[in-house]
C-alpha positions, 0 to 999 in steps of 0.5 A, spaced: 297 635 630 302 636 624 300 631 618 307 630 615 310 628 622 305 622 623 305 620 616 312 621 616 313 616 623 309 611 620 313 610 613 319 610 619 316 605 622 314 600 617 319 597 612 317 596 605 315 602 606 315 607 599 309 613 601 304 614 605 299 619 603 292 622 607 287 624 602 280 626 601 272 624 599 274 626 593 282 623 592 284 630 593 290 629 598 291 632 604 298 629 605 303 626 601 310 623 603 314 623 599 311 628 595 310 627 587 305 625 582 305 618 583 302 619 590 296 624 588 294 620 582 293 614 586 289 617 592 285 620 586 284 612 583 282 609 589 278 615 591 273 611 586 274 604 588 273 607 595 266 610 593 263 604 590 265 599 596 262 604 601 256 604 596 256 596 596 257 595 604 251 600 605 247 595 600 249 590 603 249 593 611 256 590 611 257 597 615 263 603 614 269 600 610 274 600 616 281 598 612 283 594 604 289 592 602 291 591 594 296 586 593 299 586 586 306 584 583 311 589 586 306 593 591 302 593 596 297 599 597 293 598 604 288 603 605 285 605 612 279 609 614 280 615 618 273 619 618 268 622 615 270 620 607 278 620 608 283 615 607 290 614 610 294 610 604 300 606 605 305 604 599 309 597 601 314 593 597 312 587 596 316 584 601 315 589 607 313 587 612 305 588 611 302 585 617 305 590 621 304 596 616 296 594 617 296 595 624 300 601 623 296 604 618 290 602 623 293 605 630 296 612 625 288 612 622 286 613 630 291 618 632 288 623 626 281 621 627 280 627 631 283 631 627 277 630 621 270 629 626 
C-alpha cells in the first residue's frame, strides 16, 4: 500500500482540508502531505498529548483513544488512532466540512491498520 496515495485520496476527499500526516509513538511522521515543517512539527506535539491521554485512559480504564479533534480558531486538527501507537492527523479549516472529515479519518485509519500490526 502506498501511504502518500491513501493520505492524498483523504485530503481530496474532504473539503477544508490543508494536510494530512501518519505519524509515530514518537511524533516522528511517517508520512506528510503537503510536505513541510508545519506538519512534522505538529505531529511531534500531539505525540505528547497523545501519550498523556493514552496514560490517563489506562487509569481511568476509559480503554485505547480511538479518535480527538482539537477545534481552535482558524483549524480543526482531528486526530485518529491506526495501531500500535500511530496516529492518521488531519489539518481542516474551520469551515470544512469536519463531520465528514472524522469519518473519513476513521475509514482512512482502517485501511492502513493492517499495515502497522
Amino acid at each position: 500500500m502506498n501511504f502518500d496515495e491513501v493520505v492524498t485520496e483523504l485530503l481530496d476527499r474532504c473539503p477544508g482540508a490543508g494536510g494530512a500526516a501518519v505519524f509515530d509513538p514518537d511524533g516522528i511522521p511517517v508520512v506528510t502531505t503537503p510536505r513541510g515543517d508545519n506538519l512534522e512539527n505538529l505531529s511531534a506535539e500531539f505525540a505528547s498529548i497523545v501519550k498523556s491521554l493514552e496514560q490517563a485512559g489506562r487509569e481511568f480504564q476509559h480503554g485505547q483513544l480511538q479518535q480527538l479533534s482539537v477545534f481552535a480558531e482558524n483549524t480543526v486538527v482531528i486526530l485518529t488512532s491506526i495501531a500500535a501507537g500511530y496516529f492518521l492527523m488531519l489539518i481542516m479549516d474551520r469551515h470544512g466540512l469536519v463531520g465528514k472529515a472524522r469519518l473519513l479519518s476513521r475509514l482512512t485509519s482502517e485501511r492502513l491498520y493492517t499495515e502497522f500490526v
